[in-house]
N, C-alpha and C positions, 0 to 999 in steps of 0.2 A: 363660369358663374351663370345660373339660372334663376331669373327672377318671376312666380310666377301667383297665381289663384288656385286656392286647394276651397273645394268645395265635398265636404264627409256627410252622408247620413249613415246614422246606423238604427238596428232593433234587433232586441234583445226581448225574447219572452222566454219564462220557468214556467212548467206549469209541475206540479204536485199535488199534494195536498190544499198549498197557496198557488195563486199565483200572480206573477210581476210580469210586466209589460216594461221595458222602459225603451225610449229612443231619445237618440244624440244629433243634433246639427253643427256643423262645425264651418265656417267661412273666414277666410281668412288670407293675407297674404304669405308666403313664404322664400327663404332662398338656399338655394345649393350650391354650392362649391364641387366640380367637379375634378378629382383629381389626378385625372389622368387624360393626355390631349389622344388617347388611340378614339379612333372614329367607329369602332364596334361597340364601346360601353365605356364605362369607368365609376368607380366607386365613389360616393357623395355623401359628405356632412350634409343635415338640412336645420334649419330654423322656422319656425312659424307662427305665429301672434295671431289670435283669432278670438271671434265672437263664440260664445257656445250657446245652444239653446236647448234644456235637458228638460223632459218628461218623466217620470215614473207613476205608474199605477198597479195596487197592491191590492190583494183582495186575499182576505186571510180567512179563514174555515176554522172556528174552533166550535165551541158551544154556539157562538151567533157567529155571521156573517159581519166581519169590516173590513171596509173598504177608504184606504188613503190616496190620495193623488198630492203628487210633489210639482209644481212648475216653478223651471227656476232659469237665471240664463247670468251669463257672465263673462269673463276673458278668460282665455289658456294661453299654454304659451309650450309648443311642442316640439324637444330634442329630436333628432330621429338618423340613422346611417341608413344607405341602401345601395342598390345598384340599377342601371339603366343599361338595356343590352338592347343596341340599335337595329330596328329589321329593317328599315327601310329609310329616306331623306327624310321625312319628317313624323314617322312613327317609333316607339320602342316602350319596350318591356320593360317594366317598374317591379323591385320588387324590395320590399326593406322596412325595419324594425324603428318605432317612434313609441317616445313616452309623451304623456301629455299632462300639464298636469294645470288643472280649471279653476277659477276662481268664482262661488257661485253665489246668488244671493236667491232664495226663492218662497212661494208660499205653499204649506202644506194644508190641505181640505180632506175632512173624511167623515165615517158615521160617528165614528167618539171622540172628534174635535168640536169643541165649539166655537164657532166663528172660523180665521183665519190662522194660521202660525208661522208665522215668520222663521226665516232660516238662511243664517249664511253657510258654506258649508266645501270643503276642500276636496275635487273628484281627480284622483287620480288612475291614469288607464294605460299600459301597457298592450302596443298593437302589433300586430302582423301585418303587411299590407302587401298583395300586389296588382299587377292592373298592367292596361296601355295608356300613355302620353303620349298630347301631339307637341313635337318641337316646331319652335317659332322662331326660326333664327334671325329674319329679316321683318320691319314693320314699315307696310305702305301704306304711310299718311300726305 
């Protein structure tokens, strides 16, 4: 079992004819079950409950120029399997498949809103993920 802090940003820009900017904050605790005791890697369920903090900004081209911005922020709460293949005593290789799926509330601002617009609203994201972690097997307090 691994108990640990997942810290995510992400950004995402389209550009075309429009274009969208958006970026993701993600912090959060999580845990893994790892299921297999070999000391080179083993396959893992994960869990994670987290804060999220979403951005987007839109800038549309048609006859006029509009321009929306979303800020909104909320909890998720993110399935995920993977694998961890150990290089060294406290380094290893991450690499594996999480859905996420966000609870948001936020306000929308633009050129043809007037005032504020309120918004609750359900983000859901299918990820790829790999990376180095450090393991902490022992804590000296």
């Amino acid at each position: 079992v691994a108990i640990g802090l997942s810290f995510k940003v992400s950004r995402e820009v389209q550009e075309s004819i429009n274009r969208v900017e958006s970026e993701t904050l993600q912090v959060g605790p999580f845990i893994r079950y790892y299921t297999s005791k070999d000391s080179n890697g083993s396959v893992y369920p994960e869990l994670s409950i987290h804060y999220i903090n979403f951005s987007d900004n839109q800038r549309i081209i048609d006859t006029n120029v509009v321009e929306k911005r979303l800020r909104s922020s909320g909890v998720g709460v993110e399935l995920g399997v993977g694998y961890t293949y150990v290089l060294g005593k406290n380094i290893g290789f991450d690499i594996g498949l999480n859905y996420t799926a966000g609870f948001m509330n936020g306000t929308t601002t633009g050129t043809n809103i007037s005032g504020n617009e309120e918004n609750s609203f359900f983000l859901g994201q299918l990820n790829f993920r790999f990376g180095f972690i450090a393991l902490v097997d022992e804590f000296f307090f």
